[in-house]
N, C-alpha and C positions, 0 to 999 in steps of 0.2 A: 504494500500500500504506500502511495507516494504523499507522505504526511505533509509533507513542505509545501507543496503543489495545492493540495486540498485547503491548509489554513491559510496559505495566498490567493487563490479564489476567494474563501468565505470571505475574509477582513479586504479585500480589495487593496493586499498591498504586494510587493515584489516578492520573488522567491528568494531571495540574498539577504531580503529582511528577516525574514522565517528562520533563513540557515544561523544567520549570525546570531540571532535575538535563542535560538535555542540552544547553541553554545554557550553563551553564556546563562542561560537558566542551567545547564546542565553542569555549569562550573561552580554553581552552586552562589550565584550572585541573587540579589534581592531584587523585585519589581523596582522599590522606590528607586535602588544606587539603578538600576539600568536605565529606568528613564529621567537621570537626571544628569546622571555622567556617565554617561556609554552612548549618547544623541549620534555620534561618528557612526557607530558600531551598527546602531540598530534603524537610522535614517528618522530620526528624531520620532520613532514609535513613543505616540504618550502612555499615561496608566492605563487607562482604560484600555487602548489597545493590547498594550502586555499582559491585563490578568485574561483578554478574551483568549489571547495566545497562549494563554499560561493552561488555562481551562481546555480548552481544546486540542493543544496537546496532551494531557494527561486525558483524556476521554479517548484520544484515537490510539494513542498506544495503550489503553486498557482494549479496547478492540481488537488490536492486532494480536496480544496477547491473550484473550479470549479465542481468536478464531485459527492461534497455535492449537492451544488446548483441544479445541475443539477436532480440527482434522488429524489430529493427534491420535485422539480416541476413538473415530471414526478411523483410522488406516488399521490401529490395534483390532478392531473388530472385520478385519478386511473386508471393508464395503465401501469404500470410495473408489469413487468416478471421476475422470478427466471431468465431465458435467456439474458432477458435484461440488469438486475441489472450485472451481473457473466461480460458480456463485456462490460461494465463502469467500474467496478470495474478493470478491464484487461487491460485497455486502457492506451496507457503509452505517450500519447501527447497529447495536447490540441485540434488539431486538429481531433484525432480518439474520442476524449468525444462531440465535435461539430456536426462530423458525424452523430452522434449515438441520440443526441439532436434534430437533424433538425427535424423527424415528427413531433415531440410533442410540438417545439419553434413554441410559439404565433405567428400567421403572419399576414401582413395586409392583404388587401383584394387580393385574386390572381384569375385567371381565375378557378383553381380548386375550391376554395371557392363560387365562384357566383354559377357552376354548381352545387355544394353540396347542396346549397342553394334553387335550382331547383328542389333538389330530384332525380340525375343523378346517384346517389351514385350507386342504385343498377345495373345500365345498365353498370356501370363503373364492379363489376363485373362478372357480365354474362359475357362481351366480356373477362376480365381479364380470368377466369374460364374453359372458351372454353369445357363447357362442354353442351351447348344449340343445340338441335336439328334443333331451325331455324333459319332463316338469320337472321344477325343483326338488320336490317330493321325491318324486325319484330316486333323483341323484342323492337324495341326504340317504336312503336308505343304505348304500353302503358304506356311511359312517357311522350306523349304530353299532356302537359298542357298548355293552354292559360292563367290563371289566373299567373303561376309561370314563365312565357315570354318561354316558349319551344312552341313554334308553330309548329313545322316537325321535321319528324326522322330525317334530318340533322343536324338539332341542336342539338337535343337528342344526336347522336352520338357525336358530336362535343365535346359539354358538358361532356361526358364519358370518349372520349377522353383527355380534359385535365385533369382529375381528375388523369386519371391512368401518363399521363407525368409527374404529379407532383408528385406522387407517384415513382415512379423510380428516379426521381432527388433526392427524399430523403434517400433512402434505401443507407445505409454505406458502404454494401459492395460491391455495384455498384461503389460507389463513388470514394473508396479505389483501385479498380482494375483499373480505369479507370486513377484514379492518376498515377498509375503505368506504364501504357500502357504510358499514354503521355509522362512522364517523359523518358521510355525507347526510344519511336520509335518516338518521338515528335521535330520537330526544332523551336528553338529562330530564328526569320526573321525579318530584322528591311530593310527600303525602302524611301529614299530620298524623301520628300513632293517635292520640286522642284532641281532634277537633275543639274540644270545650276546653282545654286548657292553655292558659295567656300564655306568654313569652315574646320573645324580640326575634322570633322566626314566624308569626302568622302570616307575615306575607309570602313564605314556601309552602303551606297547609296544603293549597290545590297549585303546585306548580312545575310547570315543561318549558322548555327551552333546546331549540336544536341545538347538538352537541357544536357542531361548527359556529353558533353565534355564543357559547355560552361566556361568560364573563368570569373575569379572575376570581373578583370579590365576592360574586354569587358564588359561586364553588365552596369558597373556602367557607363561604356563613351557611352554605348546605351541609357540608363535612362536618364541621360546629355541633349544625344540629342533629345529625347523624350519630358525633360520637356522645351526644349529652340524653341521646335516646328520645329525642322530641319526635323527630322526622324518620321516614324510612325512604331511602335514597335508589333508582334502581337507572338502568338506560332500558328503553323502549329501541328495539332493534327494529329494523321491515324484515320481522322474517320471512314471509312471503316472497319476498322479492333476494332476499338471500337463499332460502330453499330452491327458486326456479334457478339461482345459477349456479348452483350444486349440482342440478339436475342435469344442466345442459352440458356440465361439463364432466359427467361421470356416466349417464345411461346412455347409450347408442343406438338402444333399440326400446323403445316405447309401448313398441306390443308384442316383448318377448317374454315370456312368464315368468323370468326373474327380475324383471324392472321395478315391480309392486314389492318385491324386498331390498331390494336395493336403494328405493326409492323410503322405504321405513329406515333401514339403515341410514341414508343421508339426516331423515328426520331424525333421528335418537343420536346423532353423531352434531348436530348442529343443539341440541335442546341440552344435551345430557355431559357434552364433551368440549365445543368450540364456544357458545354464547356465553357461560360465566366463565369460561377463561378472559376470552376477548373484552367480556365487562368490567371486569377485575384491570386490565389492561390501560381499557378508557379509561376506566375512573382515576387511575394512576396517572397517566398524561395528562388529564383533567387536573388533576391534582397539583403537577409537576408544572404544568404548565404555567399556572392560578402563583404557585408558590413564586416561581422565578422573578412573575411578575409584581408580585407583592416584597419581597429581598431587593427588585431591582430599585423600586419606589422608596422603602426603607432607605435601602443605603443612600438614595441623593438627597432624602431630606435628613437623613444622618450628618451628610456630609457637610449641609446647611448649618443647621445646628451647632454642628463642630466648628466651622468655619467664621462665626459670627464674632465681628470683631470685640476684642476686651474694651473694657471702660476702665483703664489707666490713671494713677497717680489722685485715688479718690480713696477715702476712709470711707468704708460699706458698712451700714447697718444690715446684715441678715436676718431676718424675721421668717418663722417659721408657725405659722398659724396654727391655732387650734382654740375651744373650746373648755371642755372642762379642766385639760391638765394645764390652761395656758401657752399665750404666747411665748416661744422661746427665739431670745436675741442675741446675738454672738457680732461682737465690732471687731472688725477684721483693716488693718490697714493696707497701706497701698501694695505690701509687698506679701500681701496675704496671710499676715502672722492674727492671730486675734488675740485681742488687748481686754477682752473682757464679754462676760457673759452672763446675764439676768434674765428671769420669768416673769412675767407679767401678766394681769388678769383682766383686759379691758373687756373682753366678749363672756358671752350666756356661759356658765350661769352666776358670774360671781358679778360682772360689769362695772368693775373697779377703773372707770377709765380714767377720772379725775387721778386717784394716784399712777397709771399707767403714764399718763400723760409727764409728770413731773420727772418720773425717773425717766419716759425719755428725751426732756428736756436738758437733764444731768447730763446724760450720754450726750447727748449732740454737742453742749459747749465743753466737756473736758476732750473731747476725742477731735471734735471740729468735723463730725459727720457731716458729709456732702450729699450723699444719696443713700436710700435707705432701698434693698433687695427684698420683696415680700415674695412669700413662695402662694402658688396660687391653687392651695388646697384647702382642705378646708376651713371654714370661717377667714377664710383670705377677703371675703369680700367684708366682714365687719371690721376688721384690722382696715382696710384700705379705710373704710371711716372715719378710724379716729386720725389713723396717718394723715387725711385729708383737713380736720378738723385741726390738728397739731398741726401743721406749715402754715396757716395762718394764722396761730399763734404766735408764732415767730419772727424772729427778724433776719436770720441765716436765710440764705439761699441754698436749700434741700429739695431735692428732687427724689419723687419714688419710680419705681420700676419693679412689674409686675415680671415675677420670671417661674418658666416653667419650673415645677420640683419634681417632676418624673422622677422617679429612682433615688431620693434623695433617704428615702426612708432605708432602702434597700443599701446604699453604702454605708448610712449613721451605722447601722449591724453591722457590717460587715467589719472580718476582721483587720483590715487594711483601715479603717475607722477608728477600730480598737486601738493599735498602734500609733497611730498619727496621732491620737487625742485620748490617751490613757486615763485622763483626769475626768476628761467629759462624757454626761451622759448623752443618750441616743438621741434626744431632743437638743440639746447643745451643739452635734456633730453635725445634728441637720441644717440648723441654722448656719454656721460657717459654711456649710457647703453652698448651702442657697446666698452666702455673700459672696465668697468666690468662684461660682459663674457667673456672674456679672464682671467681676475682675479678667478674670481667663476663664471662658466656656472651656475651653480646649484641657488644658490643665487640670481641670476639677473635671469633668464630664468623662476623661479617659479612666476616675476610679471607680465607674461603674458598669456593669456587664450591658452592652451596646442592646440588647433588647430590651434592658430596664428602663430604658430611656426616652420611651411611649412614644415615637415619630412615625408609626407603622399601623398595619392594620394583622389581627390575628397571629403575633409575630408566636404566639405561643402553641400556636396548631401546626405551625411548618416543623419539616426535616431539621432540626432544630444543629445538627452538624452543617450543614447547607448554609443555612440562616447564619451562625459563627462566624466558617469563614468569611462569607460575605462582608458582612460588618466588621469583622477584624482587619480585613483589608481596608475599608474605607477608612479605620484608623489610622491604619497605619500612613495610608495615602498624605489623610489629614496634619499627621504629628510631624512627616518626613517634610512635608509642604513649605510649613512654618518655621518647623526646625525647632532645638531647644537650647536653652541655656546649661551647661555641660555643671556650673556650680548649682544652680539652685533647681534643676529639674528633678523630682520623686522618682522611684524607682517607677510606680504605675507609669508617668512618662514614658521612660527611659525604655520599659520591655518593647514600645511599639515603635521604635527605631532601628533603621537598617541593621541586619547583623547584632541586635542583639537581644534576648531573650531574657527570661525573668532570672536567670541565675545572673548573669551579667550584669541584667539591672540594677540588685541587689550589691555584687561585689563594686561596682562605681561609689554607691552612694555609700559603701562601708569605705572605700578608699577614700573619699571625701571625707569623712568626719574621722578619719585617724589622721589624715596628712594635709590639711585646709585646703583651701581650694585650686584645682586645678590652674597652671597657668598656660599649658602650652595642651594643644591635641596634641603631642608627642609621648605625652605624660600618661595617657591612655594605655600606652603598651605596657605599664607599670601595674596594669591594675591586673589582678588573678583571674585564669582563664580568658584573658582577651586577645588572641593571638595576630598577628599581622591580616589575617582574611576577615575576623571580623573591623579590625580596627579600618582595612580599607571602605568595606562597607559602613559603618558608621559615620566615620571620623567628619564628611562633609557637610552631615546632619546638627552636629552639635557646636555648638557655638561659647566661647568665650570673650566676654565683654571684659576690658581692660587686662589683659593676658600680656604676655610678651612678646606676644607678634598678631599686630594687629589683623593679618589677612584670619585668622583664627577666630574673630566677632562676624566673619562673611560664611556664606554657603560656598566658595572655592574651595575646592577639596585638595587638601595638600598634596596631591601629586598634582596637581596646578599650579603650584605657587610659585615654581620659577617663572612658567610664563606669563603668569601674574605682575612679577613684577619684572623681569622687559617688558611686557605693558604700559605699567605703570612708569618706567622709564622715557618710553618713546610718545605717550603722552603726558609728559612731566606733572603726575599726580603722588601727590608726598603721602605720606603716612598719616602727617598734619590732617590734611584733607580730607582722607577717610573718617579718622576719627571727627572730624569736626559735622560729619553724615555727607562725606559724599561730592562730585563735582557732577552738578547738574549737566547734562547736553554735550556729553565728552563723547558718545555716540556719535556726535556730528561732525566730531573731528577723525573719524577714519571713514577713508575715501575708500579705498581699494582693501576689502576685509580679509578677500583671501590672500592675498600679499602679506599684509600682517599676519593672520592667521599662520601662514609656513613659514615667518620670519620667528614668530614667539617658539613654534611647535607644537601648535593645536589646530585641533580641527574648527570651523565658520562657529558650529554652533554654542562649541566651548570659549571661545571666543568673545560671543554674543553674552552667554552670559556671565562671564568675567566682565565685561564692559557694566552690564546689569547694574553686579555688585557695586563697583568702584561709581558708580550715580548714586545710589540710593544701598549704599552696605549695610547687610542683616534687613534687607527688609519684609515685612509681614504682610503676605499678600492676604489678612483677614481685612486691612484696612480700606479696601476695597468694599468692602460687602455694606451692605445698608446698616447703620448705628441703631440700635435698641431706640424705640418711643418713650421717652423719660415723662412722665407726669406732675402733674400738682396740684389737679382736681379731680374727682370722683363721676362716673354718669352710671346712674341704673336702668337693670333691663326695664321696671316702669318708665326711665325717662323717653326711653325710647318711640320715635314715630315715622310710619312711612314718611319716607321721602328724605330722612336724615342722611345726610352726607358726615362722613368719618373719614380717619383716619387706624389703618390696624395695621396690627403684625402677623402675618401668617405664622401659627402653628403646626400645621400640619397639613402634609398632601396626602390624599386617596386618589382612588382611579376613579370619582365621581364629583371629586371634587375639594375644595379646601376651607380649612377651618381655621377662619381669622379670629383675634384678641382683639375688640374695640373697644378696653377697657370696662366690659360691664361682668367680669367673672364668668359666664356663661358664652363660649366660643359661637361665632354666628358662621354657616355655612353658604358659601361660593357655591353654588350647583354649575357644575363643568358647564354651562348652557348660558351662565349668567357671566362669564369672565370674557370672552370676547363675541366680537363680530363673526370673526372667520372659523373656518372648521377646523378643530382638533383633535386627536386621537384621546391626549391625554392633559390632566390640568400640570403636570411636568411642566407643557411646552410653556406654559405663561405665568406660573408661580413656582417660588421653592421658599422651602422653610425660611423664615428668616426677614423676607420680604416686606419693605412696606408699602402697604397698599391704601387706592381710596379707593373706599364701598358705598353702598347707597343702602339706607336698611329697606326691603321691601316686604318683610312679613314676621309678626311677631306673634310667639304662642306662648303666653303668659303660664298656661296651664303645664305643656309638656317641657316648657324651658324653652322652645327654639328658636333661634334667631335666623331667619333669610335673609342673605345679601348679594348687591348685585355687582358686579368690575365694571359694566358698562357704562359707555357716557350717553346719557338722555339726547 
């Protein structure tokens, strides 16, 4: 199988690209370092295109490897064919090599094997053959045998008959067509086990959908109700229409006297042997499909999330909402340390706001709080009152900011929580957490497991290994993007960096607090278990801020650094320079790139981004993305009226649509339908997490909570 050939078709890129880019996977290089410093090597292939390469490599030599196996076991049993071998060889899914496998796969015992065992074989095909002069009946007589349990030509037939059912259930290209038929003319039907009882599936109660239209998220909220025993889930085949072309392709003779059992046999081989295979199959591609689709959505509003830029050089109040056990506050300064931590009672049932207010009036002037972080669970929205009520008490200029706490519960426990805040309880942990992501999303957000962190839809009903990597990779994507600081990044950081792993992450920051802080990436190779392969893979990721050589605060990776600096020679940019952030527009001073480029000894695009650096060194491509909507007054969903124009934040995308923050506690819905003019597949193409947007409100349900809203301009 020509592998290179096939993933250069699919991705529409060169076959040199393939060769080179899988060299180095196989050398054991990382996605981040190959698409950031290997752009020469692999033709400036970005992430995404490498993990599809990455993915699809390992699927086709799982195949090739399977369809060893396979003729393998098929030559041991000497029954391969030039024919046979030619489509194994041809077969280009796992699926079409399984096809193709079934006669020859070892089986336990089946109704075909007992008759085989009988000696049924050859009645099986005379009738198959329909070339016998006499009735079947007949011909089974001389297979009764009593010693072998065939007592009458009933059984005889019978016995015949299953042999050729199971015969047909295995032939591939029965299998194949009949896949096809269903999938074309076939419905998804799912049906209320008991009608009179409520839940968030009534609208699957009486419901079909042709398999070919059916939809991600329907699938997956059918599966849902499948495994919660609400619904019972089946596909509706045309068997009619797959019986006639069994027929046509197995009977030759229509008014021969064994057609009427052969014609039973097709029946009992499509009812008994091929449709719950084949259903079982759909439902899985149904399945596999839905998921892909749902990881793929996950991961780019993950990436949003992740990506949203820090709110920098601020003292953060974190406020963590609640109710009876009280509000819990944790002041975190600019560098993320926190300076102190108290409970407070302004909400049901104690409504101490008056003292609530005071203490955090204390807090704001000894600390010099500028923005206060509230997490937006519960009683978040009675908090947001007093919060509201308190800045006009005042005379500071404090802004609040509503910030997602997904997962925030789930890290305060966790033992990475334990450690970092030994002192603090689980309500304390929460609260710092909820202030530094507002400081670094990226930082704080990487200490929780990527499906804790609510951006998806069903993320707990998928291949939950599938789901992982996926999202691990988008971390990784994320953490390598940005880059970190080599002294103050936590080991959680640290594991999602090129080349290095939790054990490693661990030994950094043990080497950090036995020997202070790092000053050079060269210092790296000092640290236990880092050896020259990972240190290459890392090293261009992490960054030191005032080190002893400055190129070491940039993303140049030190096997660039000579050329770096002839560079920096031939466009006389000093050390001063850099550190001082940078010589803006020094791009415009190279004329002829790949002249320089051979002169330094790099390639255009290593080149380009050395030039990058030395403009804007260490910079943070989060600063790009849309800024958090800071607040400092309150609106409730009663304030709300058609026609209101806002302003929100997208939290989240689905495949039907997205669910913006317009400050009223309760997320208002974008229906795909309401976000543009033109036609779109997906609300992808026109929002991502993170995003700020203006909405129109155009329907409110006091009763069920929900808010409509529109992207459109009137």
């Amino acid at each position: 199988m020509d592998i290179t050939g096939i993933i250069a078709k699919e991705l529409s890129i060169k076959i040199w690209q393939v060769e080179k880019t899988i060299e180095l996977i196989d050398e054991g290089n990382t996605i981040p370092f190959i698409s950031r410093y290997r752009k020469e090597v692999t033709g400036s292939l970005n992430d995404e295109q490498l993990r599809d390469l990455d993915e699809r490599l390992t699927y086709l030599r799982n195949l090739e490897e399977r369809k060893n196996t396979v003729i393998a076991s098929i030559e041991e049993q000497e029954k391969m064919t030039d024919e046979l071998r030619k489509q194994i060889d041809e077969a280009m899914t796992l699926v079409a090599v399984e096809d193709l496998y079934r006669p020859y796969k070892p089986k336990r015992r089946t109704r075909a094997t007992i008759a085989k065992e009988k000696g049924l074989e050859g009645l099986a095909n005379i009738i198959s053959l329909q070339l016998t002069n006499k009735t079947i009946e007949e011909e089974a007589e001389a297979y009764i045998d009593e010693e072998k349990g065939v007592s009458n030509t009933e059984e005889a037939i019978s016995g015949a008959m299953d042999i050729l059912a199971e015969h047909y259930a295995d032939e591939a290209e029965y299998r194949t067509r009949i896949r096809e038929i269903t999938r074309d003319k076939g419905l998804l039907v799912s049906a209320a086990k008991d009608k009179e009882e409520k839940s968030v599936y009534e609208m699957y109660y009486e419901f079909e959908e042709p398999i070919k239209k059916a939809v991600g998220y329907r699938i997956l909220a059918i599966n849902r109700g499948e495994n919660e025993k609400i619904l019972s889930v089946k596909i509706n085949a045309p068997r009619e229409d797959i019986i006639n072309y069994l027929s046509k392709q197995i009977i030759n003779n229509d008014s021969h006297d064994s057609a009427k059992y052969i014609h039973m046999a097709i029946e009992d081989s499509y009812d008994r042997l091929i449709a719950p295979s084949i259903e079982r199959e759909i439902r899985n591609e149904l399945t596999e499909m839905a998921e892909e689709g749902a990881i793929n959505v996950f991961g780019k509003n993950l990436h949003q999330l992740l990506m949203q830029p820090p709110i920098s050089g601020q003292t953060v109040l974190g406020w963590d909402p609640a109710f009876r056990t009280g509000c819990k506050l944790a002041v975190v300064d600019p560098t993320g340390k926190v300076l102190d931590t108290v409970v407070i009672y302004p909400t049901a049932p104690q409504n101490k706001v008056d003292e609530a207010k005071v203490i955090l009036k204390k807090l704001i002037d000894k600390y010099n709080i500028s923005l206060i972080s509230l997490g937006n669970g519960t009683a978040s929205r009675e908090s947001e009152m007093v919060i509201v009520e308190l800045l006009k008490e005042i005379k500071q200029d404090v802004k609040y900011v509503i910030v997602n706490e997904a997962g925030a519960s789930v890290y305060s426990a966790s033992k990475l929580a334990t450690e970092e805040f030994p002192n603090f309880d689980v309500g304390q942990r929460s609260a710092a957490s909820i202030a530094r992501r507002i400081q670094d999303p990226l930082a704080e957000l990487v200490k929780i497991s990527p499906k804790s962190i609510g951006v998806g839809q069903y993320q707990h009903d998928m291949n939950q290994k599938n789901l992982d990597n996926a999202l691990t990779a988008v971390v990784e994507d994320c953490v390598n993007s940005v880059g970190v600081d080599l002294n103050t990044a936590s080991a959680s950081l640290l594991e999602y960096i090129s080349g290095i792993n939790k054990t490693l992450a661990k030994n950094i920051v043990s080497y950090r607090e036995e020997n202070g802080r790092f000053k050079t990436r060269k210092e790296l190779l000092k640290v236990s278990k880092l050896g020259p392969k990972a240190f290459e893979q890392c090293a261009g990721f992490l960054r030191i801020v005032g080190g002893d050589d400055i190129l070491d605060a940039t993303s140049v990776h030190p096997e660039s650094y000579e050329a770096a600096r002839s560079l920096m020679k031939l466009l006389e940019v000093t050390n001063d320079d850099i550190k001082a952030g940078g010589i803006k527009g020094i791009s415009k001073k190279i004329k002829n790139s790949s002249e320089i480029a051979e002169k330094i000894g790099v390639g255009e695009p290593t080149l380009v981004d050395i030039v990058k650096e030395l403009e804007k060194p260490g910079r943070d491509p989060r600063e790009e993305m849309p800024k958090p909507i800071l607040r400092n007054d309150v609106l409730e969903m009663k304030d709300l009226k058609e026609g209101m124009e806002l302003k929100g934040t997208v939290r989240n995308v689905i495949d039907f649509g997205a669910f913006v923050d317009i400050g009223v506690h309760q997320d208002g819905l974008v229906h795909i339908s309401k976000m543009t003019d033109k036609y779109i597949k997906h609300p992808l193409e026109v929002v991502a997490v993170g995003d700020i947007v203006d909405v129109t409100v155009i329907g409110v349900d006091m009763e069920k909570k929900r808010i409509q809203l529109s992207m459109l301009k009137n």
